[in-house]
C-alpha positions as CSV (number, residue, x, y, z in Angstrom):
1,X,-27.2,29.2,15.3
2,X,-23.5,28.6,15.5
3,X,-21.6,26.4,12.8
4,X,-20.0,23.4,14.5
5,X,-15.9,23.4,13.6
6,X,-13.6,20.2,14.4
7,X,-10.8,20.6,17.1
8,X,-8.1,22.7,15.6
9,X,-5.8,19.3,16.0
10,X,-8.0,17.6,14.0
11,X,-7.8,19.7,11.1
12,X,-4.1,20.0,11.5
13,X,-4.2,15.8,11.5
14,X,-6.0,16.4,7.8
15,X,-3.6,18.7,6.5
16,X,-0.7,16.0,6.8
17,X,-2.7,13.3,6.0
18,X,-4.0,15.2,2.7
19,X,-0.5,16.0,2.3
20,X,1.0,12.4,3.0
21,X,-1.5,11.3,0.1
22,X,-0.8,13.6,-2.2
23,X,3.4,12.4,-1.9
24,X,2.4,9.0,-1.9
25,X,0.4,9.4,-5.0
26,X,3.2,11.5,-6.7
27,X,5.2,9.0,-5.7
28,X,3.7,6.0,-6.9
29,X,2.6,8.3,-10.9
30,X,6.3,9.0,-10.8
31,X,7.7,5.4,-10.4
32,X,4.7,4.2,-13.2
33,X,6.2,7.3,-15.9
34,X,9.6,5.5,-15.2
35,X,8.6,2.2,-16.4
36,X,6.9,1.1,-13.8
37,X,4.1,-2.2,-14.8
38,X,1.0,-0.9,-14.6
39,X,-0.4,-4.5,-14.3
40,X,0.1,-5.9,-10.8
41,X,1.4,-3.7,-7.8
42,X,2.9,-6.2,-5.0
43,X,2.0,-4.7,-1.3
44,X,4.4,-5.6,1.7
45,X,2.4,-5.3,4.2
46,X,-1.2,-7.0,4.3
47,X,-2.9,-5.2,6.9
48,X,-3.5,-1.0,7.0
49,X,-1.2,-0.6,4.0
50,X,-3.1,-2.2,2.3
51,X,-6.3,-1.2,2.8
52,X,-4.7,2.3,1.8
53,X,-3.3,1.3,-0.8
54,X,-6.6,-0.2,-2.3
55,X,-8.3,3.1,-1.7
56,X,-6.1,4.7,-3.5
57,X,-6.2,2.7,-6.5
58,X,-9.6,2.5,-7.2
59,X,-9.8,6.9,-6.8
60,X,-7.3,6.7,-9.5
61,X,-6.9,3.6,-11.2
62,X,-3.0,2.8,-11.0
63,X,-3.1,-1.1,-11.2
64,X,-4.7,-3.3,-12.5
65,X,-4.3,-5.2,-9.6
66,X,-2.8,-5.8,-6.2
67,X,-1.2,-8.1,-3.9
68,X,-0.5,-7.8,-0.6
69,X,2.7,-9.8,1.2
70,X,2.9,-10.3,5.0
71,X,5.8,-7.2,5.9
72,X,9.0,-9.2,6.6
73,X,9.5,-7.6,9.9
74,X,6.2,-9.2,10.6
75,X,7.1,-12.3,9.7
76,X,10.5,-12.5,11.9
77,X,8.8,-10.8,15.1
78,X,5.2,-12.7,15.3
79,X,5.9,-16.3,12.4
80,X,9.0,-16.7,12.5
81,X,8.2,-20.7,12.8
82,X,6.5,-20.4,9.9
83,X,9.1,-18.6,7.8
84,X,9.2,-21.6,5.4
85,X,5.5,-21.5,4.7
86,X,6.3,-17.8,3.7
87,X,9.5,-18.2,1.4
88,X,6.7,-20.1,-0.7
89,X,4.4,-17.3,-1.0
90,X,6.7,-14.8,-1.7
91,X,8.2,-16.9,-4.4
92,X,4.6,-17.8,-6.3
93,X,3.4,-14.4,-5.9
94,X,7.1,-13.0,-7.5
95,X,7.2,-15.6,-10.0
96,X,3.8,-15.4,-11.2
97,X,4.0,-11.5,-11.1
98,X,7.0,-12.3,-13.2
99,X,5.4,-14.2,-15.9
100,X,2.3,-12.6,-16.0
């Protein structure tokens, strides 16, 4: 009986990803052992980064919790109508982020 191996691209695409992680994780520990609040982490960018981002945080527990922003680009390609609407999100999600 043979063992069934994944498509050499396919372990290549895991490699970088792995890799990708493990930078943005050493990325994110360093900014936290600069000073970094440990308390709320604010996300730009609701959709995929997101969900990453969540992931990530609960395998190692780096904030307490997070809050995900529509990107900005987003907003000025696809809403910009409603830019107003989002001015006001970013500023309660900022200023309670502040005083929290």
């Amino acid at each position: 009986m043979m063992a069934s191996h994944p498509p050499f691209g396919t372990l290549r695409k895991l490699r970088r990803l792995s890799g990708l992680r493990l930078l943005v994780l050493g990325a994110v520990k360093a900014q936290i052992a600069l000073g970094a609040r440990t308390d709320v982490a604010i996300v730009l960018g609701a959709g995929k980064l997101m969900a990453y981002l969540e992931r990530l945080n609960a395998e190692h527990g780096l904030f307490k919790k997070l809050v995900a922003l529509e990107h900005p680009r987003f907003i000025m390609q696809y809403r910009r109508k409603r830019i107003p609407e989002f001015v006001e999100k970013y500023k309660n999600v900022l200023g309670e982020a502040l005083a929290g």
